[in-house]
VOFIGU-431680 format. One line per 8 residues: number of its first residue (from 1); their letters; for each residue x, y, z of N, C-alpha, C. Coordinates in Angstrom, 1 decimal, always signed. Layout:
<dofis>
NUM = a = X Y Z X Y Z X Y Z | ...
</dofis>
This chain:
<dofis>
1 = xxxxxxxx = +26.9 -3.1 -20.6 +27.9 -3.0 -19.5 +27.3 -2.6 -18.2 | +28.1 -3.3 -17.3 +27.2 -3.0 -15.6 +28.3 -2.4 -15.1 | +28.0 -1.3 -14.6 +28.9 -0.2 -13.7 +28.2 +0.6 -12.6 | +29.0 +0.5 -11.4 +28.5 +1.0 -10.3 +27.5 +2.6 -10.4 | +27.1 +2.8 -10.2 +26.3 +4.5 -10.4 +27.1 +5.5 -10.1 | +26.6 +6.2 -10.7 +27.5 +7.9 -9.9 +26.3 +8.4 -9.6 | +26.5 +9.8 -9.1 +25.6 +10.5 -8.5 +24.9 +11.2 -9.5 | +25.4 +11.3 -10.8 +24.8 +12.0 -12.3 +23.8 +10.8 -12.8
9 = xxxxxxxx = +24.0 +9.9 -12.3 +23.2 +8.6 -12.6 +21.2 +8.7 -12.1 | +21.4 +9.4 -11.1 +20.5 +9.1 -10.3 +19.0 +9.8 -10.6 | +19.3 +10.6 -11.6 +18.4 +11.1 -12.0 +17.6 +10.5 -12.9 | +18.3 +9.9 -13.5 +18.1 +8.7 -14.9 +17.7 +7.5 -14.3 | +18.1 +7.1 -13.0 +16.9 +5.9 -12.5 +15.9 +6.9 -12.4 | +15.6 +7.4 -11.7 +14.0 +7.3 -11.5 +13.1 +7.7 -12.4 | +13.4 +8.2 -13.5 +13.1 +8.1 -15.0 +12.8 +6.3 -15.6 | +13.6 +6.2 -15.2 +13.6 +4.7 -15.8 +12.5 +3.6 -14.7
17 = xxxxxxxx = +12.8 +4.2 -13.5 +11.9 +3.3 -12.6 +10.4 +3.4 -12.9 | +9.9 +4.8 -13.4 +8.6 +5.6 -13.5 +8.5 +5.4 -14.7 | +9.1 +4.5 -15.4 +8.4 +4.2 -17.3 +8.5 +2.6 -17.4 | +9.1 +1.7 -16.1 +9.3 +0.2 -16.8 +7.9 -0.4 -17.0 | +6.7 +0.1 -16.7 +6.2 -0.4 -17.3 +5.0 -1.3 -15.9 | +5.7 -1.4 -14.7 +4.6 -2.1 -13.6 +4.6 -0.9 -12.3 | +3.9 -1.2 -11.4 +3.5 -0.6 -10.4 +4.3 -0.7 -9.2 | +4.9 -0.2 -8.8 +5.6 +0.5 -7.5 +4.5 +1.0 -6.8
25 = xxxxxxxx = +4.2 -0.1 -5.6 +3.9 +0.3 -4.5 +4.7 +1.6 -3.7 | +5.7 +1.9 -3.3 +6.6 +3.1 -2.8 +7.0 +4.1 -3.5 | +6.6 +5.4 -3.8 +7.2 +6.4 -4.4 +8.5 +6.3 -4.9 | +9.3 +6.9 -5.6 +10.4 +6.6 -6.2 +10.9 +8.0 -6.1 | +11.8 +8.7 -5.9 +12.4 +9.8 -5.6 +13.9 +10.0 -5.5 | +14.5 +11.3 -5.7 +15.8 +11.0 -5.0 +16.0 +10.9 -3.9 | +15.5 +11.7 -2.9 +15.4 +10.9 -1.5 +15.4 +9.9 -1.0 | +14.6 +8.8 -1.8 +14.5 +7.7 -1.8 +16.1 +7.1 -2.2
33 = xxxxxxxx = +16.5 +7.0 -3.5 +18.3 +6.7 -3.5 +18.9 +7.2 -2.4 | +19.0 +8.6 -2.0 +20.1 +8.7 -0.9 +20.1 +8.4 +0.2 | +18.8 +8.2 +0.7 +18.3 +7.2 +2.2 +18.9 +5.7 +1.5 | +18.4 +4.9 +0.6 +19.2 +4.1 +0.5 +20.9 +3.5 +0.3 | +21.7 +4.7 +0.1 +23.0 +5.3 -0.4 +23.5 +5.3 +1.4 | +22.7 +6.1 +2.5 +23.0 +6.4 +3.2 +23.0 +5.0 +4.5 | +22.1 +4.2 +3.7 +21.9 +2.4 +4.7 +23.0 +1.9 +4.4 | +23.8 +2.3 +2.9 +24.6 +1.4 +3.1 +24.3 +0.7 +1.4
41 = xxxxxxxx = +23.5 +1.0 +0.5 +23.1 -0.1 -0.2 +23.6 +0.6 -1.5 | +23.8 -0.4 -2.6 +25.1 +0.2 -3.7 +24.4 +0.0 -4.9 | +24.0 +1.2 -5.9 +23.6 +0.8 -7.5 +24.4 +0.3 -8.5 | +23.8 -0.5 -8.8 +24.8 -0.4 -10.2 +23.6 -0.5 -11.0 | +24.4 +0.2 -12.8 +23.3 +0.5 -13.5 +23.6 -0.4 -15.1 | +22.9 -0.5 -15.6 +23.2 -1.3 -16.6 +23.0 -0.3 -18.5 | +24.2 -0.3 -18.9 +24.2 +0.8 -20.1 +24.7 +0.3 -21.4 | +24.0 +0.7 -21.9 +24.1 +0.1 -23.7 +24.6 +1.3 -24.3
49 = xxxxxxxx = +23.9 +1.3 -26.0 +24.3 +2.6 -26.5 +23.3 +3.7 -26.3 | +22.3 +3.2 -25.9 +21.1 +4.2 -25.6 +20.8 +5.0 -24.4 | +22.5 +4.5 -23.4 +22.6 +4.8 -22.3 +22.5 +4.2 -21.0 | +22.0 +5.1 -20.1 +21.7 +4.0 -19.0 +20.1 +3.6 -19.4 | +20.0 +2.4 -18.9 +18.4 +1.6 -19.6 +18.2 +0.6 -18.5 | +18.9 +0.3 -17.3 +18.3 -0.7 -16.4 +19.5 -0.5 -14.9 | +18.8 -0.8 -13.3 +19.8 -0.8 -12.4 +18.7 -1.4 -11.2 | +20.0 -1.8 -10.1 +19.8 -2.4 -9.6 +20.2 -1.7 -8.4
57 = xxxxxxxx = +19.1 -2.1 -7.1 +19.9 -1.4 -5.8 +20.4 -2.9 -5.1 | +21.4 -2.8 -4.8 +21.9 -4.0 -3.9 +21.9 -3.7 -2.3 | +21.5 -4.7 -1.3 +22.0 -4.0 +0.0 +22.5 -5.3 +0.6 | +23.5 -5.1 +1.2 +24.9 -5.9 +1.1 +24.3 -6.9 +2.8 | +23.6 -7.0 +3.2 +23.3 -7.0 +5.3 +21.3 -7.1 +4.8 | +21.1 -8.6 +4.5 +19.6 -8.6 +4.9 +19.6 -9.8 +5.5 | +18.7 -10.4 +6.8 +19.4 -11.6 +6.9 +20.2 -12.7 +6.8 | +20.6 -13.7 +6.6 +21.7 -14.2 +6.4 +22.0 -14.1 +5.3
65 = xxxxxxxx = +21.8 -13.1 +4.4 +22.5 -13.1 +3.2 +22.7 -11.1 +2.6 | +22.4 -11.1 +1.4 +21.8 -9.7 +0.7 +20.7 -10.0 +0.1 | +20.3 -8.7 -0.1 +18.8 -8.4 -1.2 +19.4 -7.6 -2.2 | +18.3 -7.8 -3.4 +18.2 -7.4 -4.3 +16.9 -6.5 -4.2 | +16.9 -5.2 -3.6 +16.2 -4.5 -2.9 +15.3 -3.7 -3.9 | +15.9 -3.8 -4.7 +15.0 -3.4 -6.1 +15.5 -3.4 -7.4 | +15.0 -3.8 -8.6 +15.4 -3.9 -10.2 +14.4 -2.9 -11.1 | +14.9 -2.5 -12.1 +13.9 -2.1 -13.1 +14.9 -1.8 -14.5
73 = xxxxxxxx = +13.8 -2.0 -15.5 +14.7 -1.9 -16.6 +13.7 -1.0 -17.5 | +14.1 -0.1 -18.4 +13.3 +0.4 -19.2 +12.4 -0.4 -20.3 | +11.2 +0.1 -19.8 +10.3 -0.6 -20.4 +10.3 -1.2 -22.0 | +11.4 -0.5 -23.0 +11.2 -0.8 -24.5 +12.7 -1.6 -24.3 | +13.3 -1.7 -23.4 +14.7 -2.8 -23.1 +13.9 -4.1 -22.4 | +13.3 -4.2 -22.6 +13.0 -5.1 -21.6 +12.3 -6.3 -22.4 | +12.6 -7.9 -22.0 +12.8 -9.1 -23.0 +14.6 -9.5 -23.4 | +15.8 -8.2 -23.4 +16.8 -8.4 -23.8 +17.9 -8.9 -23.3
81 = xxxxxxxx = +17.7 -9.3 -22.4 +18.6 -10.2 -21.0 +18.9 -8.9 -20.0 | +18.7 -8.0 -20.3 +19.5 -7.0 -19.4 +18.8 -7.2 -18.0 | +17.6 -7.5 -17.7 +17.5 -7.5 -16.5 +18.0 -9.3 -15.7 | +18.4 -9.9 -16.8 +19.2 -11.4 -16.6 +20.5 -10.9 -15.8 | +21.1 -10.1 -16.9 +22.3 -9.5 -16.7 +22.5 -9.0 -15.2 | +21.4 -8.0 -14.9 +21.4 -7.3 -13.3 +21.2 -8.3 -12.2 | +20.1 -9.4 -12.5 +20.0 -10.3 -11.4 +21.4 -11.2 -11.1 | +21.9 -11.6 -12.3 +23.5 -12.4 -12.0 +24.4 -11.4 -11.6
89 = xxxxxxxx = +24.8 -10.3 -11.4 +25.3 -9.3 -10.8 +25.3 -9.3 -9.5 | +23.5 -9.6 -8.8 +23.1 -9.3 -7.6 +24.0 -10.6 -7.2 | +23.9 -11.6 -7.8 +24.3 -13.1 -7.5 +26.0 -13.0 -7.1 | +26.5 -12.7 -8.4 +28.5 -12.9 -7.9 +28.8 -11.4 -6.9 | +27.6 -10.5 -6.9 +28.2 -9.7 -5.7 +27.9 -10.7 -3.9 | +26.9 -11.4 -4.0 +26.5 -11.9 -2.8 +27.5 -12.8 -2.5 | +28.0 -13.6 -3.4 +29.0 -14.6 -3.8 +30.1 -13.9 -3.3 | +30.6 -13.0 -3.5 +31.7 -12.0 -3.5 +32.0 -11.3 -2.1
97 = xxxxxxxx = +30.9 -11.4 -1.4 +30.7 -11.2 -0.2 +30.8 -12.1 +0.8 | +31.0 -13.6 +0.3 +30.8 -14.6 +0.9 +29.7 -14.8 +1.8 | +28.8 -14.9 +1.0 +27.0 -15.1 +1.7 +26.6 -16.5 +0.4 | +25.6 -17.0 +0.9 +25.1 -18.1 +0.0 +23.5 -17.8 -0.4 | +22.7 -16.8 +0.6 +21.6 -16.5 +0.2 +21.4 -14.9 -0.2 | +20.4 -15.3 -1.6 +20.0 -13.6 -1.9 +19.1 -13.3 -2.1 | +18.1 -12.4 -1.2 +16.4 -12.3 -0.9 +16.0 -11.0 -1.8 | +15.2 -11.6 -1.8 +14.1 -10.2 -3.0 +12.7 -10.1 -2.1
105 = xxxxxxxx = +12.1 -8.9 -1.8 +10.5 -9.2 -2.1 +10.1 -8.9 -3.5 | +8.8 -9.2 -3.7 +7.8 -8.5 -4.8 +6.8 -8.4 -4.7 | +6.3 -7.5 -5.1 +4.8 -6.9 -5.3 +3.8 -8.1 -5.3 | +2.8 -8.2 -4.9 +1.7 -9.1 -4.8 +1.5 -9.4 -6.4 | +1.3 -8.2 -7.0 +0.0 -8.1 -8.4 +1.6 -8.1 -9.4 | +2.6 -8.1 -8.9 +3.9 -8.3 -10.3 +4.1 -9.9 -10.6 | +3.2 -10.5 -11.2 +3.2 -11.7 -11.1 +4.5 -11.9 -12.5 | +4.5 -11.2 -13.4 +5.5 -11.3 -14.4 +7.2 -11.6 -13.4
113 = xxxxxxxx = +7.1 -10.6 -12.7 +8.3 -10.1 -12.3 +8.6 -11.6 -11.3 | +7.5 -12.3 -10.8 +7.5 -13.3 -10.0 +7.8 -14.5 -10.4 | +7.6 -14.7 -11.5 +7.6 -16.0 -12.6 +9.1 -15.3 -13.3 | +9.3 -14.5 -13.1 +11.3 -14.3 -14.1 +11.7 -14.3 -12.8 | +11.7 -13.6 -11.5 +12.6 -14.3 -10.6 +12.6 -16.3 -10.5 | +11.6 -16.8 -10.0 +11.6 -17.9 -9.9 +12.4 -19.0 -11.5 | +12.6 -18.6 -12.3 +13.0 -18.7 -13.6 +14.7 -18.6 -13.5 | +14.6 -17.4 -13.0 +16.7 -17.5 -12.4 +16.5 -18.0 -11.1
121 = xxxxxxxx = +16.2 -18.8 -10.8 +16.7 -19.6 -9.2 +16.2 -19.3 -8.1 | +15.3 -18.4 -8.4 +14.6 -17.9 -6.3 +13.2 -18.9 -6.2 | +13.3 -18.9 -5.2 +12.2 -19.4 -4.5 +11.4 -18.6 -3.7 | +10.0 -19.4 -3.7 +9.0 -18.6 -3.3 +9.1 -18.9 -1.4 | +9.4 -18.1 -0.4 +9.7 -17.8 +1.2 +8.7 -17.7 +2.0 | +7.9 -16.9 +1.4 +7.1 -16.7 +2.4 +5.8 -15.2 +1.9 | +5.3 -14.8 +3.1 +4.5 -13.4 +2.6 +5.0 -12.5 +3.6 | +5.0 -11.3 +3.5 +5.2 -10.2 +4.3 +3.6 -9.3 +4.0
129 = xxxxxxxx = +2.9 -9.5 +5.2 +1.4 -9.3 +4.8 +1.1 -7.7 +5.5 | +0.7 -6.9 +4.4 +0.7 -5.2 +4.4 +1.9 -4.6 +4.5 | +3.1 -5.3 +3.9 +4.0 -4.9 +3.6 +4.3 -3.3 +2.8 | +3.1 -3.1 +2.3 +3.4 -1.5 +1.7 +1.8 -1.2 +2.2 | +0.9 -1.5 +2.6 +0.2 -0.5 +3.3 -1.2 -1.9 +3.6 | -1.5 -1.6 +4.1 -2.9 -2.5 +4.2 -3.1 -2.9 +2.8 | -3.7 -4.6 +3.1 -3.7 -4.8 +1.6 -2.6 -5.3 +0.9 | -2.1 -5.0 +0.8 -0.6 -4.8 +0.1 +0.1 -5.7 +0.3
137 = xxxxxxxx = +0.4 -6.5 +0.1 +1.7 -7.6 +0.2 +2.7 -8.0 -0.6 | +3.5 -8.4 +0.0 +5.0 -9.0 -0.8 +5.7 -10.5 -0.6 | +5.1 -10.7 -1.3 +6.4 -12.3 -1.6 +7.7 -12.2 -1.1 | +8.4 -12.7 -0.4 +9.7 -13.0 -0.6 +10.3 -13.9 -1.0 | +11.4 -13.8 -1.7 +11.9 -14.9 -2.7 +13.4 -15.6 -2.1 | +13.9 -16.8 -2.0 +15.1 -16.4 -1.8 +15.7 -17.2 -3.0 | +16.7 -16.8 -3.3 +18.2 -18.1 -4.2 +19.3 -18.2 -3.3 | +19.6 -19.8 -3.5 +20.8 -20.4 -2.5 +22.2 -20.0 -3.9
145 = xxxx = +23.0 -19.1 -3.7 +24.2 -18.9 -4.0 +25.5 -20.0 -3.8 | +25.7 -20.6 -4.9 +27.1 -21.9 -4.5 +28.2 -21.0 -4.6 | +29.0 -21.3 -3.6 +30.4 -20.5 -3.3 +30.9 -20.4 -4.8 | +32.2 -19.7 -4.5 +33.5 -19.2 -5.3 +33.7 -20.7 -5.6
</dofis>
């Protein structure tokens, strides 16, 4: 089941961000959610019976469309659609917003993560070069969204 987060939630992402399993260029914190909380940008989290196990930050205002600003799923969940599940989420919310595009970056070296986006519909955009520090770069992806 996918349900928006609460604030009891948030402790349990960044648990879950700090065990899926790849590298996070950007620290992960609670500061980090409520600066994002405070832009404007909305979690939802994805929960089985073992709890919450995967979530997504959405931010509704990235150029002509939204992003999918960040995903992670717990590392021993992970293979089970759930992170299928979160990316079509990001999709009927952008849909829902009446936007047609929905942008992601990714990590240079998350080549997994870059072959399952491209896999659900994004395309490879462009580079954002030292995007997390010298060195460092990010793909951006986009998916064209067909209306309602």
């Amino acid at each position: 089941m996918i349900r928006k987060a609460q604030e009891k939630d948030f402790s349990e992402l960044l648990k879950i961000a700090m065990n899926d399993g790849f590298k996070h260029p950007n620290e992960m914190s609670l500061e980090w959610v409520n600066t994002r909380i405070k832009r404007g940008d909305e979690f939802y989290v994805y929960e089985n019976e073992r709890g919450v196990v995967g979530f997504i930050c959405f931010q509704q205002q990235f150029s002509k469309g939204c992003r999918l600003h960040f995903i992670s799923v717990m590392k021993e969940e992970q293979g089970k659609g759930i992170g299928t599940a979160l990316v079509e989420k990001t999709k009927l919310l952008t849909r829902d917003l009446g936007k047609d595009k929905l942008y992601l970056y990714v990590y240079q070296d998350n080549k997994k993560a870059f072959n399952f986006y491209m896999k659900h519909g994004f395309n490879f955009s462009g580079i954002f070069l030292d995007k997390y520090g010298e060195g460092e770069h990010a793909f951006l992806m986009c998916s064209n969204i067909s209306p309602k």
